[in-house]
Steps between C-alpha positions, in 0.01 A plus 500: 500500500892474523478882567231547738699177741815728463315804596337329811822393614655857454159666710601232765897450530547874460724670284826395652625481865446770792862524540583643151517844634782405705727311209798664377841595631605714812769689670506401862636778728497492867669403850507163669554476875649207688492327865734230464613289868850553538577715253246731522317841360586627158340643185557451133383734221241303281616543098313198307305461177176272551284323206137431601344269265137275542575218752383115470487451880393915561343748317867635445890381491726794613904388376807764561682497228812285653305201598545533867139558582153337389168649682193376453219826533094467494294827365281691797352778329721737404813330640710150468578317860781312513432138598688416844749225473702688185856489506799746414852404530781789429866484525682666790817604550816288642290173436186621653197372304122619644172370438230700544115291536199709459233475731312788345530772243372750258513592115281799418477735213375843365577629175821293432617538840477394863604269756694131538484486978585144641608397855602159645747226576905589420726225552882604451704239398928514554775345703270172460243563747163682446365802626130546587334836465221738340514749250236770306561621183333903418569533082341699261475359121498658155353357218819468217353261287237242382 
């Protein structure tokens, strides 16, 4: 009996979450543009390393690996959207601190490879004032672990 109520539950739970194609370890590479008021254009070459793991609150958790940055990320088919509202927040230089806010972005794979694309809110932070702006993010990702 014990094994036919564990087998029922297996049939309808699944065999483990939708996401677990998209767990492991990758090698963020890319370029991140900036429109910053009052200070202005500029890009920054994109060198991270990202953990995607199951989520509570999302189908999956994307982490860098120096804590700056926490995404939450639903599955759509074959790809992972970011959930707006996310937050980044990276060290500048001479002070300058920005924090990037999704409002929407993309994780996608094929064979160990693919894409991490996000856009939104910046906010630069230096001198003690704040600096609205936007920014989009065009990566590509490896897969370099599990």
């Amino acid at each position: 009996m014990r094994l036919a109520i564990a087998f029922l539950l297996f049939a309808l739970l699944g065999c483990g979450s939708s996401g677990q194609r998209f767990h492991g370890v990758y090698a963020v590479t890319g370029t991140a543009y900036f429109s910053i008021q009052d200070i202005g254009h500029s890009s920054a070459q994109v060198l991270d390393t990202f953990r995607v793991s199951e989520g509570t609150a999302s189908d999956l958790l994307l982490t860098d690996a120096a804590g700056r940055c926490s995404l939450l990320a639903d599955i759509e088919g074959d790809r992972a959207v970011l959930r707006p509202g996310g937050s980044c927040t990276y060290p500048g230089d001479n002070g300058l601190t920005v924090t990037v806010t999704l409002t929407r972005g993309t994780f996608s794979l094929s064979d160990g490879s693919g894409r991490f694309d996000m856009a939104g809110l910046a906010t630069a932070t230096a001198w003690g004032r704040r600096y609205p702006g936007s920014f989009f993010q065009n990566a590509t990702l490896t897969r370099v672990g599990d």
